[in-house]
Structures are given as C-alpha cells and as structure tokens.
N, CA, C and O atoms as a GROMACS GRO file, in nm:
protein
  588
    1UNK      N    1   4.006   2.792  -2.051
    1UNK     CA    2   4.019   2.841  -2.188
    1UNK      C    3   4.135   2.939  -2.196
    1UNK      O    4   4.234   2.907  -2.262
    2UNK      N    5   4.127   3.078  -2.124
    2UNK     CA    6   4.225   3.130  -2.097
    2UNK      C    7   4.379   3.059  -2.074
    2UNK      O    8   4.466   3.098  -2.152
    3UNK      N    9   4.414   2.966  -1.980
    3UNK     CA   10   4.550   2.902  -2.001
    3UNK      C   11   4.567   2.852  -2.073
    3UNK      O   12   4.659   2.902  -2.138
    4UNK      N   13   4.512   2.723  -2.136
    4UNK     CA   14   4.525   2.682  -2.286
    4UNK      C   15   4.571   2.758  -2.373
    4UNK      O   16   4.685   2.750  -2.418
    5UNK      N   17   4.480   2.848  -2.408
    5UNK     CA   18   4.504   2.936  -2.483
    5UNK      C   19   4.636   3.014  -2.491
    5UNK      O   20   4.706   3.003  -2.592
    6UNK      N   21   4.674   3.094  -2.387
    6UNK     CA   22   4.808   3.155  -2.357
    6UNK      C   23   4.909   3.076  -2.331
    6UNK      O   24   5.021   3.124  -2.314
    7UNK      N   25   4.889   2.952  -2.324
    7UNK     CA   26   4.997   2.872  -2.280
    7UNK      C   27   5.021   2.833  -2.448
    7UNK      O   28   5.141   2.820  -2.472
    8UNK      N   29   4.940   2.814  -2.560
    8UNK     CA   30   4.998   2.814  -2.688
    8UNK      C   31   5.050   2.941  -2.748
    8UNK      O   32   5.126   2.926  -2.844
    9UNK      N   33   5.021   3.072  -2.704
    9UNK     CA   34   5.122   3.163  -2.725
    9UNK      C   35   5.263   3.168  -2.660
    9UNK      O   36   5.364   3.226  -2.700
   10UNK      N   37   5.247   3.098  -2.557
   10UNK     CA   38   5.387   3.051  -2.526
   10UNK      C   39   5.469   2.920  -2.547
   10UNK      O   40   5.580   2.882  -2.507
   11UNK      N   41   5.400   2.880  -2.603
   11UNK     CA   42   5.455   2.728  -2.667
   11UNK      C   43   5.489   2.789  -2.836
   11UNK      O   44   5.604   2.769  -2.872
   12UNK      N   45   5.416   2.845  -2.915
   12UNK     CA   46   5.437   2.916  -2.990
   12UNK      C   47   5.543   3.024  -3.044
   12UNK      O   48   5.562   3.060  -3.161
   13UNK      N   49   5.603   3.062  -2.932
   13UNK     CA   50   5.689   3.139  -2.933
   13UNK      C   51   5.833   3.136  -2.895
   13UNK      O   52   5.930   3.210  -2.906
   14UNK      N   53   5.801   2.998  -2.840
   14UNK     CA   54   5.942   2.899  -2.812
   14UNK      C   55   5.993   2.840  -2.905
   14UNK      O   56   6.115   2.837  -2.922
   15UNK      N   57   5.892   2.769  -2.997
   15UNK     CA   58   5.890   2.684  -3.060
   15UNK      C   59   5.966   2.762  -3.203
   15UNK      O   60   6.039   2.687  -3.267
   16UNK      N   61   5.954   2.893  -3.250
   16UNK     CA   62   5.983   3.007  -3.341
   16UNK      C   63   6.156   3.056  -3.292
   16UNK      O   64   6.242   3.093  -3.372
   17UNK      N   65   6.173   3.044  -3.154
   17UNK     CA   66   6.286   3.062  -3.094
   17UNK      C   67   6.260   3.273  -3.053
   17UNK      O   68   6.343   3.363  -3.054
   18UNK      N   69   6.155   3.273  -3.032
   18UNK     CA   70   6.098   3.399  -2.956
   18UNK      C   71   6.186   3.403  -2.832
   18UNK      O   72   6.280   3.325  -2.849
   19UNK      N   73   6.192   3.451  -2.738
   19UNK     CA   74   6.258   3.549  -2.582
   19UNK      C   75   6.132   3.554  -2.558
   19UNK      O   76   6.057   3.619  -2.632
   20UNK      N   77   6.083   3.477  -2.438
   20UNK     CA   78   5.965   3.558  -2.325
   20UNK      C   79   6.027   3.662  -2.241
   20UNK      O   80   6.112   3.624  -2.161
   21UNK      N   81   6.000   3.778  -2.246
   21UNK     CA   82   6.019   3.832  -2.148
   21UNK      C   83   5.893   3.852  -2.060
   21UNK      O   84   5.930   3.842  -1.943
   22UNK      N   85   5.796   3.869  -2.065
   22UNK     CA   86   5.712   3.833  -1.920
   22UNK      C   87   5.577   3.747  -1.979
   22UNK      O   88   5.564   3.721  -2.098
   23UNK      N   89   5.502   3.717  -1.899
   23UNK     CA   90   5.407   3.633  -1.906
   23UNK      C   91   5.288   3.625  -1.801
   23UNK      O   92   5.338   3.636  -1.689
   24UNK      N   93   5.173   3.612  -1.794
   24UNK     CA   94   5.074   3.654  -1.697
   24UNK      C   95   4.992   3.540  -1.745
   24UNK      O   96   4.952   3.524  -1.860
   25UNK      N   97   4.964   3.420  -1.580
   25UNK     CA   98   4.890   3.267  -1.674
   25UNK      C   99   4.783   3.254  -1.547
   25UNK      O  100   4.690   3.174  -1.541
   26UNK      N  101   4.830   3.374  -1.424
   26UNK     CA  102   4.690   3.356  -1.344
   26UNK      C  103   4.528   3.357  -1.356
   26UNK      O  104   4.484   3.470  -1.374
   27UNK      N  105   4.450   3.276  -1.350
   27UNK     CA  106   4.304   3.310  -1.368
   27UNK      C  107   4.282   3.379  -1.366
   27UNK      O  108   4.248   3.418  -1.477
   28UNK      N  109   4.265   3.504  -1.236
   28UNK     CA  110   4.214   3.614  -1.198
   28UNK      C  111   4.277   3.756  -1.258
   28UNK      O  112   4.237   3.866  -1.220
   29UNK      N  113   4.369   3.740  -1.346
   29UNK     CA  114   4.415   3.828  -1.418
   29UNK      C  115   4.400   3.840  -1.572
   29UNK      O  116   4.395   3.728  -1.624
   30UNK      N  117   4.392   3.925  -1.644
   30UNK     CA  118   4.369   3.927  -1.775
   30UNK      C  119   4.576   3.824  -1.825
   30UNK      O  120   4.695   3.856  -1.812
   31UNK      N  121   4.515   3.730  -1.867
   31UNK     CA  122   4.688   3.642  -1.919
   31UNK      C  123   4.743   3.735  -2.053
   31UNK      O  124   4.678   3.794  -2.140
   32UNK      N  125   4.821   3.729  -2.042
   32UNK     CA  126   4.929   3.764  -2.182
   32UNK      C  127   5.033   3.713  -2.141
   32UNK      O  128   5.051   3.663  -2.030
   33UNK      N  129   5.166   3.729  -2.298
   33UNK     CA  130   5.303   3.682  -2.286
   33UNK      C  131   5.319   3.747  -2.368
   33UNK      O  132   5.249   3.758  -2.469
   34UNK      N  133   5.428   3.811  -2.338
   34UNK     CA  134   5.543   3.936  -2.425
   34UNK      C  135   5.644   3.851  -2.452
   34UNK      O  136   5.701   3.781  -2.369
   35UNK      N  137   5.672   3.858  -2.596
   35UNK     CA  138   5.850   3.767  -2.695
   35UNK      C  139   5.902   3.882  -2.718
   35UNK      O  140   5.809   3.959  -2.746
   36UNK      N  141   6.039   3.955  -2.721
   36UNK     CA  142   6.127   3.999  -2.696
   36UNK      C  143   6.232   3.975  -2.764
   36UNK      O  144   6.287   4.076  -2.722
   37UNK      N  145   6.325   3.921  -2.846
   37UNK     CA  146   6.208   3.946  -3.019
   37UNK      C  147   6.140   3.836  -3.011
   37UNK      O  148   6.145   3.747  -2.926
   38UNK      N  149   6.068   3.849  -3.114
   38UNK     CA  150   5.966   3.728  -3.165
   38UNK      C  151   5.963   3.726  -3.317
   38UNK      O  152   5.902   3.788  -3.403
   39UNK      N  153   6.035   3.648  -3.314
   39UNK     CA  154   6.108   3.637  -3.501
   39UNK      C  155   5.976   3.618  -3.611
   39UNK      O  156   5.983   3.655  -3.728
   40UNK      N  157   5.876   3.562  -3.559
   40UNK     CA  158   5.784   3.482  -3.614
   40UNK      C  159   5.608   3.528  -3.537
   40UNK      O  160   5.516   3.459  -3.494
   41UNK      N  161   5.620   3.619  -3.544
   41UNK     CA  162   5.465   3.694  -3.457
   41UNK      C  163   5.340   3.598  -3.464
   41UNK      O  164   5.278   3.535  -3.378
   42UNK      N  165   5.325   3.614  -3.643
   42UNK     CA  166   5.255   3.538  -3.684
   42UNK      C  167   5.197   3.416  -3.632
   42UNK      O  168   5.076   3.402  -3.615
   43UNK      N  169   5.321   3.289  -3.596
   43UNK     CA  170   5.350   3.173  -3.547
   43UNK      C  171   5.286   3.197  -3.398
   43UNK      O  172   5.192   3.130  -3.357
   44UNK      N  173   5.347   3.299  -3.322
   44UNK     CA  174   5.320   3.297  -3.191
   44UNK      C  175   5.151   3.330  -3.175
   44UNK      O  176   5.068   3.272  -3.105
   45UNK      N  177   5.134   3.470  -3.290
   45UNK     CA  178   4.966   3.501  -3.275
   45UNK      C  179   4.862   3.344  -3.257
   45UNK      O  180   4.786   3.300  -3.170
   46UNK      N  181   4.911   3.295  -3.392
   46UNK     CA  182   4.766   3.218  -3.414
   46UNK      C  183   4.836   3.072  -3.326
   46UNK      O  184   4.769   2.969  -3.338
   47UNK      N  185   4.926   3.064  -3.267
   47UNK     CA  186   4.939   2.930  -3.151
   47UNK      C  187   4.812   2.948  -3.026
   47UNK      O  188   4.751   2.848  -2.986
   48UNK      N  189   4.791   3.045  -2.987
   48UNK     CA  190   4.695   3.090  -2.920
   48UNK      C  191   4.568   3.003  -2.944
   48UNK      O  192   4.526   2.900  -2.892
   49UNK      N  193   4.532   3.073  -3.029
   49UNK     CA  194   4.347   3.015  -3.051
   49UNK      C  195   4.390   2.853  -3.083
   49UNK      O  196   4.334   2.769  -3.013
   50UNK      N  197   4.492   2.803  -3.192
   50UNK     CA  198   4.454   2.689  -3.219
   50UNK      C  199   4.511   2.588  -3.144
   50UNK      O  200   4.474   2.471  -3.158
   51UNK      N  201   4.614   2.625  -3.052
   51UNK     CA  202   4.671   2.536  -2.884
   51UNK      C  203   4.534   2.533  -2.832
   51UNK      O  204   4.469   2.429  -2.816
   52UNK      N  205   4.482   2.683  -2.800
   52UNK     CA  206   4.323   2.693  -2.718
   52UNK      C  207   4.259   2.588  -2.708
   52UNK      O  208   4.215   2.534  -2.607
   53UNK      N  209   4.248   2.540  -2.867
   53UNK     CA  210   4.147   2.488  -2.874
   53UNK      C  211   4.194   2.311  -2.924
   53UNK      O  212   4.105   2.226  -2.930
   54UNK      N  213   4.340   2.274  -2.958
   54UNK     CA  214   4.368   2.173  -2.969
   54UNK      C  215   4.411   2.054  -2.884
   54UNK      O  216   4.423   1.934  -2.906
   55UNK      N  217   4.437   2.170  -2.729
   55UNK     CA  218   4.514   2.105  -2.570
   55UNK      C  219   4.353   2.007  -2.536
   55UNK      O  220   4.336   1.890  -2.501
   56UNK      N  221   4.238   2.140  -2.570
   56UNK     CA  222   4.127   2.066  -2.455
   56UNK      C  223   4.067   1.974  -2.539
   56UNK      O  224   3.988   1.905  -2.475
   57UNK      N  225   4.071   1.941  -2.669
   57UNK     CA  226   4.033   1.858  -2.723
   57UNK      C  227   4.088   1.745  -2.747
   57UNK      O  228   4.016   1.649  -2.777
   58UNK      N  229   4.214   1.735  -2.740
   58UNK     CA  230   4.304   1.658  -2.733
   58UNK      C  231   4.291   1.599  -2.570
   58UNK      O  232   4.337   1.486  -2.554
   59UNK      N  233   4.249   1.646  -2.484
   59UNK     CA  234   4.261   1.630  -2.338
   59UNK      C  235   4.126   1.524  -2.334
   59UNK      O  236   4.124   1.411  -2.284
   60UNK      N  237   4.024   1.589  -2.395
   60UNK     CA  238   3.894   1.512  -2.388
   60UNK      C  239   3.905   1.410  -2.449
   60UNK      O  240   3.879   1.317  -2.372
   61UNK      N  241   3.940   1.362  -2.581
   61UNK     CA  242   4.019   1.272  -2.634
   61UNK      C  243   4.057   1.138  -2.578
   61UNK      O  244   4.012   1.033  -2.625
   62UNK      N  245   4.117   1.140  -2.503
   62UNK     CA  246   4.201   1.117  -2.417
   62UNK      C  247   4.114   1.082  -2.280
   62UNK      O  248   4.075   0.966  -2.264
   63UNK      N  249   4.088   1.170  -2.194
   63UNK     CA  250   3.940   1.156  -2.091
   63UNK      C  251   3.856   1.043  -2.139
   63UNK      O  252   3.860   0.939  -2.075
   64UNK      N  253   3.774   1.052  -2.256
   64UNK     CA  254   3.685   1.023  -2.298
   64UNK      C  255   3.562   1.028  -2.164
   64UNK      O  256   3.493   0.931  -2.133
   65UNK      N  257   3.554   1.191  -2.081
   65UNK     CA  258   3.427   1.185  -2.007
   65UNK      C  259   3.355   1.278  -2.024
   65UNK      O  260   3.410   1.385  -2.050
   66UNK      N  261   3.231   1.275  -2.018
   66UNK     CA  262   3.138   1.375  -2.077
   66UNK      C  263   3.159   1.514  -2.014
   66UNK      O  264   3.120   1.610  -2.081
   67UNK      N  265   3.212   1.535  -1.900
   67UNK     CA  266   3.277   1.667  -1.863
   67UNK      C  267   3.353   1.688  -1.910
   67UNK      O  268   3.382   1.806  -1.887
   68UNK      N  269   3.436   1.631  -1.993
   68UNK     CA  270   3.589   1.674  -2.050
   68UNK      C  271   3.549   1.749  -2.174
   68UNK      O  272   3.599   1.845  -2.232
   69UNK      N  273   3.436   1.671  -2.199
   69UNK     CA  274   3.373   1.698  -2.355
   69UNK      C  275   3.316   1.859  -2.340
   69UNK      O  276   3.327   1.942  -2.430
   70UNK      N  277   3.258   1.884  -2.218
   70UNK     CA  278   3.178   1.966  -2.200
   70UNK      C  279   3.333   2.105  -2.174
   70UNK      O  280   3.338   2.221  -2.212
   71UNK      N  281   3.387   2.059  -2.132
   71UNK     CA  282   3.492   2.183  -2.104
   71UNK      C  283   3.578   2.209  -2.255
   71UNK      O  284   3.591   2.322  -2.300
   72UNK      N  285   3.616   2.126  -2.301
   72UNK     CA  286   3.672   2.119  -2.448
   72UNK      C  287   3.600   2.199  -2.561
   72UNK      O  288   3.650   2.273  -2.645
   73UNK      N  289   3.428   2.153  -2.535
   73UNK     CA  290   3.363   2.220  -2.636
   73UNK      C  291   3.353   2.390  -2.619
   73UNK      O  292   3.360   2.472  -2.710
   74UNK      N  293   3.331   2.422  -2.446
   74UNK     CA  294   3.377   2.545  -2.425
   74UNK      C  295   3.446   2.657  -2.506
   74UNK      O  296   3.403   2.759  -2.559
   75UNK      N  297   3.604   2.582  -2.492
   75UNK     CA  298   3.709   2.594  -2.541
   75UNK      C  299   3.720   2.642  -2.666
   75UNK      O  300   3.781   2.739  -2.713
   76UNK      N  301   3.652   2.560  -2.711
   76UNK     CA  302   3.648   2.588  -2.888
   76UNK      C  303   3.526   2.661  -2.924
   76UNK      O  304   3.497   2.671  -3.044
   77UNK      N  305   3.457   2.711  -2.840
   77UNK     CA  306   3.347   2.796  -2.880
   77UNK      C  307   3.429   2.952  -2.830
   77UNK      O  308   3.447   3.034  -2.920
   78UNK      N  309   3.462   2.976  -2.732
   78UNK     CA  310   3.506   3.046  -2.652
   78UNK      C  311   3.618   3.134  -2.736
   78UNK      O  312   3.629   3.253  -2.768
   79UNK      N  313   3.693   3.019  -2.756
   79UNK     CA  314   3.869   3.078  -2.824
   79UNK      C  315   3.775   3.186  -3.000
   79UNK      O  316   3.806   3.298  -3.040
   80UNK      N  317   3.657   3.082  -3.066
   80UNK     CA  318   3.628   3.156  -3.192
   80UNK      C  319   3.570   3.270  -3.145
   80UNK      O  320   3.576   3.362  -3.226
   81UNK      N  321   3.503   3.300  -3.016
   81UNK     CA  322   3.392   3.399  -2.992
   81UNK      C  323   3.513   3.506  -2.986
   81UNK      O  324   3.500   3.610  -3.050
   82UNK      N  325   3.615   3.486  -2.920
   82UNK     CA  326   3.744   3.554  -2.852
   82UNK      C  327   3.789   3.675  -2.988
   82UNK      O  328   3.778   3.797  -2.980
   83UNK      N  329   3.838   3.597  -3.109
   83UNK     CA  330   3.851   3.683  -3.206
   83UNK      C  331   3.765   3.737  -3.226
   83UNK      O  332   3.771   3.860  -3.223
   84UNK      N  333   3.658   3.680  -3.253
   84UNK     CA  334   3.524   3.718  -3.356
   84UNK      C  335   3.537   3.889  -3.291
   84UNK      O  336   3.573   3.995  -3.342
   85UNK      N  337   3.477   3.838  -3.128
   85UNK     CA  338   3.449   4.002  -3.052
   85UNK      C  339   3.576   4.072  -3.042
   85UNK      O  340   3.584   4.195  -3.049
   86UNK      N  341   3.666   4.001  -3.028
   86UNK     CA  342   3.819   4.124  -3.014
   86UNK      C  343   3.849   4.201  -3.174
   86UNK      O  344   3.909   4.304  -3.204
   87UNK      N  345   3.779   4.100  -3.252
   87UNK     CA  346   3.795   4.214  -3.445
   87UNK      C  347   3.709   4.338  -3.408
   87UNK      O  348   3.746   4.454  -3.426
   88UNK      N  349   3.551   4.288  -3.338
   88UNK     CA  350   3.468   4.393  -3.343
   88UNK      C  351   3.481   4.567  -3.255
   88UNK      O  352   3.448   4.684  -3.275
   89UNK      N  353   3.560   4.472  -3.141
   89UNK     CA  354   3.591   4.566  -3.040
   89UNK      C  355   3.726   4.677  -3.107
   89UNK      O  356   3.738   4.797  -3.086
   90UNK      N  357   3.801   4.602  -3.178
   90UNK     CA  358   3.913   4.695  -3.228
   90UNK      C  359   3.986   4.757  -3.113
   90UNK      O  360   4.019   4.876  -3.112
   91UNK      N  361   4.011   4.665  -3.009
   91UNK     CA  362   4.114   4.669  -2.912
   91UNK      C  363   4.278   4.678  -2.996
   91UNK      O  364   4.266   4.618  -3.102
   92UNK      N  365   4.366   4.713  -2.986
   92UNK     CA  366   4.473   4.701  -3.041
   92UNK      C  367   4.579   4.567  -2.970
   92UNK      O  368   4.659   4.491  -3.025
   93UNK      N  369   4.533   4.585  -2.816
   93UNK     CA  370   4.595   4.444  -2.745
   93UNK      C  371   4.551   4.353  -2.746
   93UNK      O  372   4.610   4.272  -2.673
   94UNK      N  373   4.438   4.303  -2.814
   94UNK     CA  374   4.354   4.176  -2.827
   94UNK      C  375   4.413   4.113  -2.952
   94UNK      O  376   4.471   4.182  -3.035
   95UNK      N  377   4.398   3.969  -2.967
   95UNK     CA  378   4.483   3.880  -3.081
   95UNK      C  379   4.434   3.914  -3.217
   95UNK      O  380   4.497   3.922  -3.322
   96UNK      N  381   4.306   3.932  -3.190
   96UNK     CA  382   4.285   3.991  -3.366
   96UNK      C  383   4.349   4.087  -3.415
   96UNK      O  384   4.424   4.065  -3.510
   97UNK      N  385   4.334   4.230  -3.357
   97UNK     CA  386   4.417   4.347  -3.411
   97UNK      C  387   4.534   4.267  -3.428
   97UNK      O  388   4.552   4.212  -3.537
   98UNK      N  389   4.629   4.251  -3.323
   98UNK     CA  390   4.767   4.163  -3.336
   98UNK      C  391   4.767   4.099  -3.437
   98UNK      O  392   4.866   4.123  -3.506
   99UNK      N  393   4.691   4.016  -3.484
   99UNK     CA  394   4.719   3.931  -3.599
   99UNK      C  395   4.673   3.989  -3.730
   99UNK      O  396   4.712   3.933  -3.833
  100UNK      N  397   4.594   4.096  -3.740
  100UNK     CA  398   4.584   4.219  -3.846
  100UNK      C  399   4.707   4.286  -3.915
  100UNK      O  400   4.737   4.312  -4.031
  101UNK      N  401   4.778   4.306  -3.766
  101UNK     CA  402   4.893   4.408  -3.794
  101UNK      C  403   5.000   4.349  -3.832
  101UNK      O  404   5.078   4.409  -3.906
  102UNK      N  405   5.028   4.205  -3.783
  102UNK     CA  406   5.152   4.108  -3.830
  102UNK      C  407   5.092   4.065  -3.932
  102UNK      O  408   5.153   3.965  -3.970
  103UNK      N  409   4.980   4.092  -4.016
  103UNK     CA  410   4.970   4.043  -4.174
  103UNK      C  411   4.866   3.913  -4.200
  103UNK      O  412   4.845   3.852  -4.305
  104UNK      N  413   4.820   3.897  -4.095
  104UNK     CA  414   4.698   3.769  -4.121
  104UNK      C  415   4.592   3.821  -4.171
  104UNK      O  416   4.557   3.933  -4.133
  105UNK      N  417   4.524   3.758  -4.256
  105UNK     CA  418   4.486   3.770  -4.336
  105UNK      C  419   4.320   3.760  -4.320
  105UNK      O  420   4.253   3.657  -4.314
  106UNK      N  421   4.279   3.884  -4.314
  106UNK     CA  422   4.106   3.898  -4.230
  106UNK      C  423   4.024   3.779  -4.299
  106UNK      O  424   3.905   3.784  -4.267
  107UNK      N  425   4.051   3.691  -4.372
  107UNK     CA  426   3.968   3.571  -4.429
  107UNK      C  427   4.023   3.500  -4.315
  107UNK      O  428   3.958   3.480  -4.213
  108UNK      N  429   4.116   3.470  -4.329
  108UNK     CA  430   4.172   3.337  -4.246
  108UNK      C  431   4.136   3.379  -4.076
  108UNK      O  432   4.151   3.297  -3.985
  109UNK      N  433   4.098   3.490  -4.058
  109UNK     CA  434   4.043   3.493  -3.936
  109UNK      C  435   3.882   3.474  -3.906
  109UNK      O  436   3.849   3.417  -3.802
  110UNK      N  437   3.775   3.525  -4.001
  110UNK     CA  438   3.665   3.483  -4.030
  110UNK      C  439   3.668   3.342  -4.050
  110UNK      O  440   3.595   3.280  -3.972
  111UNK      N  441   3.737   3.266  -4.139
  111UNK     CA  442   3.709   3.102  -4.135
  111UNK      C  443   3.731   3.071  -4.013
  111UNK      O  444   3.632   3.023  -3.957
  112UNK      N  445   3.863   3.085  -3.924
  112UNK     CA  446   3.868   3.040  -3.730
  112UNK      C  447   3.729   3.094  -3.700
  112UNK      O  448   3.643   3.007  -3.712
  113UNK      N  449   3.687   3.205  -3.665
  113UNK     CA  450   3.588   3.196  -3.593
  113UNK      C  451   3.480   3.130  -3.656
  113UNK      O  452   3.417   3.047  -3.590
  114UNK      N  453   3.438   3.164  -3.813
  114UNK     CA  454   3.340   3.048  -3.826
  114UNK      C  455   3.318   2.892  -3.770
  114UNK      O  456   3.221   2.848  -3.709
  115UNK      N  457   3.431   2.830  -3.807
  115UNK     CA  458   3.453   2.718  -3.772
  115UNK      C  459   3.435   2.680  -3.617
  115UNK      O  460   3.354   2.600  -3.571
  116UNK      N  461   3.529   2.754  -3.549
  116UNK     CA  462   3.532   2.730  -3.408
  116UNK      C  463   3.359   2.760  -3.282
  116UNK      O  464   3.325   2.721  -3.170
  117UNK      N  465   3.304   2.842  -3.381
  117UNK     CA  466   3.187   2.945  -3.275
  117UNK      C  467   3.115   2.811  -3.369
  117UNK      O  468   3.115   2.711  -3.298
  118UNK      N  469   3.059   2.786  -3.498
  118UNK     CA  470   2.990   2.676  -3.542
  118UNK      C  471   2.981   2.554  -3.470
  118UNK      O  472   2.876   2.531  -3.410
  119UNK      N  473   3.100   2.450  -3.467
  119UNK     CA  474   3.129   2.340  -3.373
  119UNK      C  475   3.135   2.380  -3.221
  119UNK      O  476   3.067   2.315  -3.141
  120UNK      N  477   3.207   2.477  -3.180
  120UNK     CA  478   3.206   2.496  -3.078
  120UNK      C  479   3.058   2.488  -2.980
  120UNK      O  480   3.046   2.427  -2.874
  121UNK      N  481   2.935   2.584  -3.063
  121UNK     CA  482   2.791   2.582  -3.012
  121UNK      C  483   2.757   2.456  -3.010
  121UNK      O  484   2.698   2.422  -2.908
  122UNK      N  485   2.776   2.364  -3.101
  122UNK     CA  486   2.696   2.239  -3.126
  122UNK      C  487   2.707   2.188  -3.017
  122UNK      O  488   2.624   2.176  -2.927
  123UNK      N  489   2.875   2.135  -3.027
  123UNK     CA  490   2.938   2.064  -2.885
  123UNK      C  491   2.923   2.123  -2.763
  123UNK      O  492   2.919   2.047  -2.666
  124UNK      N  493   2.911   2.246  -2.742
  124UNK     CA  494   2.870   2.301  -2.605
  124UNK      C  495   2.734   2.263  -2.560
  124UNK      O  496   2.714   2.210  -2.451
  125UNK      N  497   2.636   2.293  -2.651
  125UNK     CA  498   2.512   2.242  -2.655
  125UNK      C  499   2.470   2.059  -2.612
  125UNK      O  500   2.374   2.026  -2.543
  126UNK      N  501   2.524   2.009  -2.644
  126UNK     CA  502   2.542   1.848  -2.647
  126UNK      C  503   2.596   1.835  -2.521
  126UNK      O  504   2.522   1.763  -2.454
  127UNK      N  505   2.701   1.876  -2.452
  127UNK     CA  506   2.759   1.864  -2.363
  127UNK      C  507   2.685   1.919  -2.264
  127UNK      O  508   2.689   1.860  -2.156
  128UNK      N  509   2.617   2.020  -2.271
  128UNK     CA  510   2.539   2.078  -2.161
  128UNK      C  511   2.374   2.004  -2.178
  128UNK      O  512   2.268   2.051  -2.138
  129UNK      N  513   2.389   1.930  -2.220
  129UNK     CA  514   2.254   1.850  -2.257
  129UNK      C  515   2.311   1.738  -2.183
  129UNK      O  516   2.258   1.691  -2.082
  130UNK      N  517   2.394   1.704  -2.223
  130UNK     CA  518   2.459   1.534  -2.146
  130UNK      C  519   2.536   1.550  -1.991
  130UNK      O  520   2.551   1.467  -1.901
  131UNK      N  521   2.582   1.708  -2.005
  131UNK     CA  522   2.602   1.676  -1.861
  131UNK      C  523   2.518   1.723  -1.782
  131UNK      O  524   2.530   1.680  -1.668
  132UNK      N  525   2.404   1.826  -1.804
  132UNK     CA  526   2.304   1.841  -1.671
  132UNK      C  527   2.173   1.725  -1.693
  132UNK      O  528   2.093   1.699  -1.603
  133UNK      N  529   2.167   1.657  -1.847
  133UNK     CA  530   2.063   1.568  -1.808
  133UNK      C  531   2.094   1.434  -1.672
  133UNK      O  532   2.014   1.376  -1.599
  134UNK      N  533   2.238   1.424  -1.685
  134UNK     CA  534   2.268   1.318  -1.615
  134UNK      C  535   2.276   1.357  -1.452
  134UNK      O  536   2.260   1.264  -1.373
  135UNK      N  537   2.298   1.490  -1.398
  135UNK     CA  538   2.262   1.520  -1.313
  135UNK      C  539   2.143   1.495  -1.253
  135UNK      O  540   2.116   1.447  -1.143
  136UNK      N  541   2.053   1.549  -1.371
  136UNK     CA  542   1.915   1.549  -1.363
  136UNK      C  543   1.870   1.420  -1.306
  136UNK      O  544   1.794   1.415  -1.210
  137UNK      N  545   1.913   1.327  -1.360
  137UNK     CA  546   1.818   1.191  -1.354
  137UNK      C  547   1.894   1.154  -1.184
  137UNK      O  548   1.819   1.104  -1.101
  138UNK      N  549   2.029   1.180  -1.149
  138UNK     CA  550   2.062   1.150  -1.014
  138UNK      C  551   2.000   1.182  -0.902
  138UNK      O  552   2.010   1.142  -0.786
  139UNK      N  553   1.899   1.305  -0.983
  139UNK     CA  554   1.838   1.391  -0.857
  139UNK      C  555   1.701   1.319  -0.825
  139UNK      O  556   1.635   1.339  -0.723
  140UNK      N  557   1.661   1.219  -0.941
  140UNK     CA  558   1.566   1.183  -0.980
  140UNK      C  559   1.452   1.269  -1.085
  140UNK      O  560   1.348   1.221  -1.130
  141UNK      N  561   1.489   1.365  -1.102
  141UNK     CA  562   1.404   1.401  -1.203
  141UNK      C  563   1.377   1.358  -1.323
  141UNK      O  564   1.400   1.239  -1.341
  142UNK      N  565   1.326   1.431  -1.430
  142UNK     CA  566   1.308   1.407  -1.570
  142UNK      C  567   1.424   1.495  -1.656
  142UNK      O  568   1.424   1.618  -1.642
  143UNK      N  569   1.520   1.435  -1.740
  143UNK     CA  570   1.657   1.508  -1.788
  143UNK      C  571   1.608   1.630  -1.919
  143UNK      O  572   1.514   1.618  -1.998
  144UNK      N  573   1.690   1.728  -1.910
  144UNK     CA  574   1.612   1.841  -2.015
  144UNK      C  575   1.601   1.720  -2.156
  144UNK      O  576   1.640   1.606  -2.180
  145UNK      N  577   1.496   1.862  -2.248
  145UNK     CA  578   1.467   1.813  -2.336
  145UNK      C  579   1.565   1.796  -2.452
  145UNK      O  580   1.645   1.888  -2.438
  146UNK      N  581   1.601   1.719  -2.570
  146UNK     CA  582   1.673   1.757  -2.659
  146UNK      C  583   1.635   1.827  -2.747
  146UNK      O  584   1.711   1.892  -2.818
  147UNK      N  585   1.500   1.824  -2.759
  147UNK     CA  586   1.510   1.921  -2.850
  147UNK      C  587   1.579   2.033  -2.919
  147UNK      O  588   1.524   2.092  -3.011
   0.00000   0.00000   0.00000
C-alpha cells in the first residue's frame, strides 16, 4: 500500500513537471518524496491516494486471483483509512494537512475516504472470506462462515 501509494506521488509530480529532490520507497521506513518546485502540489497530493489505490486494482484486474483481490482491497481500504486518521491526527506531514494547506477542499477529502474505507471494508472482507476459506478447506476443515 505504502509503495503504490508514494510511487503515485511520484508519478504525480513528474507528470506536473515537479523536480524530485529526494524520495524514501523502502518498506521499513516511513516513504515520502520531496518536488523541488512542484508547480502543481495539488496534482502531486491527491496522485497518492488515488495511484494507491488505482495500481492495485488495476493489478488485480489484470491477476484476476483471489489474492490479488485480497491485497488490492487492502489498498483501497488502507489509502481511505490513511487520510481519514492523518485529518484526525493533524500531523502537518501527513497528506491530509498537505492537501488542506494546498487548498483541497475538506469535502472532497471526506467523499475519498468515504468511498475508499466503504468499498475498501466490503472487498477486504470478501477477500479475507475467500482467501482463508480456501485455505481452510485445503487443510480439510470447514471454511469460515459468511455470514
């Protein structure tokens, strides 16, 4: 989720004709990418969540395997939870403040996370239903319930 994600702030910011000057895409590190200028903030902010969440879905897409589904739906639960808690936290380096301060528009950030944390649960849910029931039955057991 994390590379996806930062990797559309840097696709984002190319794409605007931004300057990277540094960039951080290791797992084990908190990722960011600094533009140097960045003509178009805006552009670069919200490439983030919606690359996040358009690479792994587009990837699963594509896969068509119920793990792909299951990591994708992640993705898109993950990237909405990401704002939702970075508005609440009022971090100033987190993408929400960022996208506060370059002028986005606190609706249009409530509809992303609605949208994304809504679908995102469903599909996570489904996916974690389809991929440990199928485990399940390899082991021979009985697969969780759907309920």
């Amino acid at each position: 989720m994390t590379f996806t994600h930062e990797i559309g702030h840097v696709i984002g910011g190319w794409v605007c004709g931004g300057h990277l000057k540094t960039a951080e895409l290791r797992p084990w590190q908190l990722p960011y990418s600094i533009f140097n200028p960045d003509p178009y903030p805006l552009v670069t902010l919200w490439s983030g969540p919606i690359l996040g969440v358009v690479i792994p879905v587009g990837l699963a897409l594509f896969i068509r395997q119920s793990v792909a589904w299951f990591v994708a739906s992640f993705c898109v639960l993950a990237n909405g939870l990401y704002l939702a808690v970075g508005g609440l936290s009022g971090d100033n380096l987190l993408d929400t403040s960022q996208l506060l301060q370059h002028g986005a528009h606190p609706l249009s950030i409530g509809l992303y996370c609605l949208v994304t944390i809504s679908i995102g649960y469903v599909g996570f849910r489904r996916s974690c239903i389809r991929v440990f029931s199928v485990n399940d039955r390899k082991n021979g057991t009985q697969p969780i319930s759907r309920n």
